[in-house]
Backbone as JSON Lines, residues from 0, in Angstrom:
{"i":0,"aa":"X","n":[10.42,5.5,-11.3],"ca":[9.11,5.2,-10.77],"c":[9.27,4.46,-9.46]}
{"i":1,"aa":"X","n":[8.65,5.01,-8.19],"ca":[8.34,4.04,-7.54],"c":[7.06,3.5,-6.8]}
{"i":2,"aa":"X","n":[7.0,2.03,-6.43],"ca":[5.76,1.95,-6.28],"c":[5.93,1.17,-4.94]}
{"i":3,"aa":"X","n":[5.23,1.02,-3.79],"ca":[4.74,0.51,-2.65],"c":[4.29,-0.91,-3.04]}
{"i":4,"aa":"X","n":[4.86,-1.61,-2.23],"ca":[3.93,-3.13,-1.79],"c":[4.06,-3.43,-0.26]}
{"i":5,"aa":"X","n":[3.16,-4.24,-0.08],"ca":[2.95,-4.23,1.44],"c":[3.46,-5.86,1.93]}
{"i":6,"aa":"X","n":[4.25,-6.14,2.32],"ca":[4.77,-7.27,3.17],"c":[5.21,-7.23,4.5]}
{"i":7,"aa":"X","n":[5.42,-8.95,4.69],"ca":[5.96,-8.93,5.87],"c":[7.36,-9.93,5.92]}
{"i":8,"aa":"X","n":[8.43,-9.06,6.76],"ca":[9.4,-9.93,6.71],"c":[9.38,-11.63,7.55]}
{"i":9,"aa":"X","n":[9.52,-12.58,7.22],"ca":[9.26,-13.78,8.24],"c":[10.45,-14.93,7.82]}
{"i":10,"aa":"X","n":[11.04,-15.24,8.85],"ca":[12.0,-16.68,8.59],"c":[13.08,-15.82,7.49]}
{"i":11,"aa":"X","n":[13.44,-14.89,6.86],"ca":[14.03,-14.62,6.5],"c":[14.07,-14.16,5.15]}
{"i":12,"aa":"X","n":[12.83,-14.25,5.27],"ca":[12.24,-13.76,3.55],"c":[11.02,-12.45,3.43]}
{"i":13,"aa":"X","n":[11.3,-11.67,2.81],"ca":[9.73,-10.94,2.69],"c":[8.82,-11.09,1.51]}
{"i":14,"aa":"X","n":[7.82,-11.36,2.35],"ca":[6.47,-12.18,1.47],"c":[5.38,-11.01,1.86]}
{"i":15,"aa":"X","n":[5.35,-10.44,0.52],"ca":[4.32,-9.78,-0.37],"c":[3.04,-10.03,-0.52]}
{"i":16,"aa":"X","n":[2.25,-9.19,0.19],"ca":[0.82,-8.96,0.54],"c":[0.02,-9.11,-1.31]}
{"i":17,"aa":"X","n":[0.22,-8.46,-1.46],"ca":[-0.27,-8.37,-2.79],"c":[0.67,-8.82,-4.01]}
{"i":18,"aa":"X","n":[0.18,-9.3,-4.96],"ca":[1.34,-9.54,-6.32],"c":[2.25,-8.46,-6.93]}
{"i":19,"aa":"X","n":[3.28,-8.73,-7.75],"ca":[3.93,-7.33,-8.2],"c":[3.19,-7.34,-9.19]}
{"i":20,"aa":"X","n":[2.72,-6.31,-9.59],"ca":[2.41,-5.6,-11.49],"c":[3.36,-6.5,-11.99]}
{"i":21,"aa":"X","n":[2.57,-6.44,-13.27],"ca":[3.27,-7.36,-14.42],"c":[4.29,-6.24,-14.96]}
{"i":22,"aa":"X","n":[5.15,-6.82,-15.24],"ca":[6.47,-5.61,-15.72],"c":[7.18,-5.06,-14.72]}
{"i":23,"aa":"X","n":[6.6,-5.53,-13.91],"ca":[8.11,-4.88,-12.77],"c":[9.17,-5.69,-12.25]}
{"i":24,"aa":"X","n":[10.49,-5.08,-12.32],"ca":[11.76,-5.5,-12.12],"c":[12.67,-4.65,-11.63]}
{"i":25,"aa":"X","n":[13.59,-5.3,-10.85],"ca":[14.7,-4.29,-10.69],"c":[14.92,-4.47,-8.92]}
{"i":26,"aa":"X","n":[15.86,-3.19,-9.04],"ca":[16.12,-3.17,-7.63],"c":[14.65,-2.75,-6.78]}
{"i":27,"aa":"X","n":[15.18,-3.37,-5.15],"ca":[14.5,-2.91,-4.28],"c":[14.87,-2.37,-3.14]}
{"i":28,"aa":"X","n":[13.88,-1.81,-2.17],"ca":[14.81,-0.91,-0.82],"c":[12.9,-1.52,-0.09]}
{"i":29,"aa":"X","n":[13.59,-2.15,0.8],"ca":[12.87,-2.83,2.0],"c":[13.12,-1.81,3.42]}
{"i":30,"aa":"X","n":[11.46,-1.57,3.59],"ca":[11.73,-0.73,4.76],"c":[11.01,-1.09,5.64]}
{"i":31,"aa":"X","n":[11.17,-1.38,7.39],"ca":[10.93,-1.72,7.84],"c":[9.77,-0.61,9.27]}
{"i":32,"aa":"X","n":[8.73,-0.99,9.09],"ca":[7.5,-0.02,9.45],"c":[6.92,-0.29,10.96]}
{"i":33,"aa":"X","n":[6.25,0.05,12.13],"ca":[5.72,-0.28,12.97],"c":[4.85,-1.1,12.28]}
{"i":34,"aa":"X","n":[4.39,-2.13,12.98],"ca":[3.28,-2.66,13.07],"c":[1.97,-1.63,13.3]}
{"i":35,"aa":"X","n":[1.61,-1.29,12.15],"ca":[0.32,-0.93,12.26],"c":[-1.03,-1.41,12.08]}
{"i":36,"aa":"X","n":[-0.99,-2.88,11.75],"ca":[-1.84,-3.59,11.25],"c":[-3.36,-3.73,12.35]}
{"i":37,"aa":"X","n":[-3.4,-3.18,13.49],"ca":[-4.47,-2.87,14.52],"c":[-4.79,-2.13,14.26]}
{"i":38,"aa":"X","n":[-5.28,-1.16,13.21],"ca":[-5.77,-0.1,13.23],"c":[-7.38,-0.72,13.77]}
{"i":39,"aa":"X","n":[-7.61,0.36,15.05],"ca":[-8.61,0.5,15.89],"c":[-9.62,1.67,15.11]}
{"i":40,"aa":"X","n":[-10.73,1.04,14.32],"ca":[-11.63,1.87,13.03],"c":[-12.37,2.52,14.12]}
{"i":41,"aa":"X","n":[-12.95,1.86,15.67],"ca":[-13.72,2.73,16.04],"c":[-13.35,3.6,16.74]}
{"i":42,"aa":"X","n":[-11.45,3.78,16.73],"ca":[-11.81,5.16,17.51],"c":[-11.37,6.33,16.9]}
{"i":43,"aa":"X","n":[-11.74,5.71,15.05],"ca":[-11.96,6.76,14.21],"c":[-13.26,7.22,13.92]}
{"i":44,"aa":"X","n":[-14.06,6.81,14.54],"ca":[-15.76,6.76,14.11],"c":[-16.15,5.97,12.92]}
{"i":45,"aa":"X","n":[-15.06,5.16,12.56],"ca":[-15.45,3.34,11.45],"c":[-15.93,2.61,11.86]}
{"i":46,"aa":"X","n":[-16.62,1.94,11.59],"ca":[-17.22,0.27,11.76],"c":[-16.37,-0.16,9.85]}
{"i":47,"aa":"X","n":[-16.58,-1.27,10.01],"ca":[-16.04,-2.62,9.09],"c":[-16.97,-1.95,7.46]}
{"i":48,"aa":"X","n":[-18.08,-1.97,8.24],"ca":[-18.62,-1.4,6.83],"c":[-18.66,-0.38,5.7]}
{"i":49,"aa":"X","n":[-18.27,0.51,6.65],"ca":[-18.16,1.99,6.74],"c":[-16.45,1.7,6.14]}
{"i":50,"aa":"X","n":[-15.72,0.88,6.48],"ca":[-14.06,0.97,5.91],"c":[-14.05,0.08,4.51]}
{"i":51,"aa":"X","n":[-14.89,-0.92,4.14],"ca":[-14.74,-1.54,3.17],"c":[-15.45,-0.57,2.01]}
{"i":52,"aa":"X","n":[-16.53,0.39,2.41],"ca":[-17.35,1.3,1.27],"c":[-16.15,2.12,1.01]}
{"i":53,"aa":"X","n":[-15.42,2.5,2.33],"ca":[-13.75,3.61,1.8],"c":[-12.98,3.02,0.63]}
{"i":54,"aa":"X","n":[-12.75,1.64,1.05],"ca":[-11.97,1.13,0.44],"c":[-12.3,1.04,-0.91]}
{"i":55,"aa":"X","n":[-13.19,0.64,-1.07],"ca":[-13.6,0.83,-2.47],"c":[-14.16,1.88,-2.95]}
{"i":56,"aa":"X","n":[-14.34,2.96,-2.81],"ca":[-14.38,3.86,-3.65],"c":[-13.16,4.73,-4.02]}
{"i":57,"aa":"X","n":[-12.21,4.52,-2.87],"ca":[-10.56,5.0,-3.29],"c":[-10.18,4.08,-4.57]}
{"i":58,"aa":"X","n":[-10.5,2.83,-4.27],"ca":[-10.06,1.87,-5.46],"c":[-9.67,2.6,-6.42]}
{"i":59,"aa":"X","n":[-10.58,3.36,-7.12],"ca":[-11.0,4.04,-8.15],"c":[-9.73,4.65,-8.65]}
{"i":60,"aa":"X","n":[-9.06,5.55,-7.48],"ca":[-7.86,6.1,-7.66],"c":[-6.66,5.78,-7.85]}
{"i":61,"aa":"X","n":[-6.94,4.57,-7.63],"ca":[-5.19,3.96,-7.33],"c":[-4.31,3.96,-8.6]}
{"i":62,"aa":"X","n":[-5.13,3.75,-9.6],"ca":[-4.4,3.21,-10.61],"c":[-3.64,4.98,-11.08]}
{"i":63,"aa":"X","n":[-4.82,6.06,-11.32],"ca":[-3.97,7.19,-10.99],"c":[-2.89,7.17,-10.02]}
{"i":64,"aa":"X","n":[-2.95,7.4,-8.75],"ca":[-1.87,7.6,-7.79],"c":[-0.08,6.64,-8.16]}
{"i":65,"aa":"X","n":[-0.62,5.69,-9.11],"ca":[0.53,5.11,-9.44],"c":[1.19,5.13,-10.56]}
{"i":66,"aa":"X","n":[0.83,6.22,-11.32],"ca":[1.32,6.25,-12.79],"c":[2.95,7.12,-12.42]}
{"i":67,"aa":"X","n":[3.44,7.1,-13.22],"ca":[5.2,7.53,-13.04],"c":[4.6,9.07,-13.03]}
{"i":68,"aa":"X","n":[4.01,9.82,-13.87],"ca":[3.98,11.12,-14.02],"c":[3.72,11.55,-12.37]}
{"i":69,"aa":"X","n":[3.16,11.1,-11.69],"ca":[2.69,11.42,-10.24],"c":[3.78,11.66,-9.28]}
{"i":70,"aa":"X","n":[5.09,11.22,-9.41],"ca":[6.45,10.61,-8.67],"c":[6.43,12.46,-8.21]}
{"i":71,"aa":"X","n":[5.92,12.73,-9.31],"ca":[6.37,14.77,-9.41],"c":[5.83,14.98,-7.87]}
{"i":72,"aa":"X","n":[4.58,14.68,-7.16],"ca":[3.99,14.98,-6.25],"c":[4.85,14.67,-5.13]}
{"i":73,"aa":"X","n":[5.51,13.51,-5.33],"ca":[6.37,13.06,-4.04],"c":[7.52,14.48,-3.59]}
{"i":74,"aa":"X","n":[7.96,15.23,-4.68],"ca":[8.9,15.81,-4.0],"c":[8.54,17.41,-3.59]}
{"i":75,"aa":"X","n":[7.35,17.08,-3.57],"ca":[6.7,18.53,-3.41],"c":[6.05,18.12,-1.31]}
C-alpha cells in the first residue's frame, strides 16, 4: 500500500502537513517536489470559494482513492 502525505522539508527534518493514519508504519521514500504551493485559482477560472466547495465535495472520495485495492490503478 502506498499512501501520500504532504510536507515540508525544514532545518533538517520533514514536518508533515497532515497527521499519519492511525496504523501506519514502516519504511518511507521522501520525494522532493517543486514548490507548487502558489497555485494561481484565477487563472483557472477559481475564486477561494469556488476551491473550498471543490474541496469538499472530493472529500467524499478520498477515503476510496486510498484503500490498498486501488494501488491496482497506479500501474495502469
Amino acid at each position: 500500500m502506498h499512501i501520500s502525505l504532504d510536507g515540508v522539508y525544514r532545518d533538517g527534518k520533514v514536518e508533515l502537513v497532515d497527521p499519519v493514519p492511525e496504523g501506519i508504519g514502516g519504511r518511507v521514500i521522501v520525494t522532493f517536489v517543486e514548490n507548487t504551493a502558489d497555485v494561481r485559482l484565477d487563472e483557472r477560472g477559481i475564486d477561494r470559494e469556488h476551491a473550498a466547495q471543490l474541496r469538499h465535495r472530493l472529500a467524499a472520495f478520498a477515503e476510496d482513492w486510498q484503500r490498498p485495492e486501488m494501488d491496482a490503478y497506479d500501474a495502469i
